[in-house]
N, C-alpha and C positions, 0 to 999 in steps of 0.2 A: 762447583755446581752453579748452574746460572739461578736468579733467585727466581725465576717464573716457571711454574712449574708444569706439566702437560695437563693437570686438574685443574688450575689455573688460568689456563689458556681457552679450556674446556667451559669451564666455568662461562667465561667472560665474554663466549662469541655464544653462550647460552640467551646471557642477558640480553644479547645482542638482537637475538634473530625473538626474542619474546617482546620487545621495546618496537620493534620495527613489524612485527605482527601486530600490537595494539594502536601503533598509528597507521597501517593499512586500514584498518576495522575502522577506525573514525573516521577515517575518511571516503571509504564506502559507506557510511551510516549516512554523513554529510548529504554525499553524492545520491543517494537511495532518497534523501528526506526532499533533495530540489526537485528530483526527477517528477515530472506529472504519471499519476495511477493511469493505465490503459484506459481504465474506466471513462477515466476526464479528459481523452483525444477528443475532437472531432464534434461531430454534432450529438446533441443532449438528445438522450431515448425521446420516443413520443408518447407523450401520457395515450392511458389506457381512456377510452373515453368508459364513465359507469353510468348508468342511466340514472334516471335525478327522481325523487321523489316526486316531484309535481308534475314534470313531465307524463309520469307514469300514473298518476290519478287522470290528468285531463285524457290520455289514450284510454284508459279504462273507461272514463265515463262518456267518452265517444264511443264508445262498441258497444255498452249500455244500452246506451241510446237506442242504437239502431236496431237493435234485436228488441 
């Protein structure tokens, strides 16, 4: 009987295809971590403009005014 057995053989392309699953995964992680997010293509969002506090006292106290 040959000494390698079909459990054996079973076994060992087990190891195999789980070793070569975990450096796939590292190295899609790698490849994922260089990659730039969608987010950070192209040109940067345009701020929101918010109106300013003092802006908005001097408009208020011109309308004041005029009434």
């Amino acid at each position: 009987m040959h000494p390698t057995l079909t459990f054996d053989l079973i076994q060992a392309d087990h190891r195999d295809r789980i070793e070569t699953a975990r450096l796939l995964s590292r190295h899609a992680a790698r490849r994922a971590a260089a990659r730039p997010v969608p987010e950070t293509r192209g040109r940067p969002p345009e701020r929101v403009p918010r109106p300013r506090p003092r802006l908005l006292l001097v408009a208020a106290s011109a309308v004041g005014a005029i009434r």
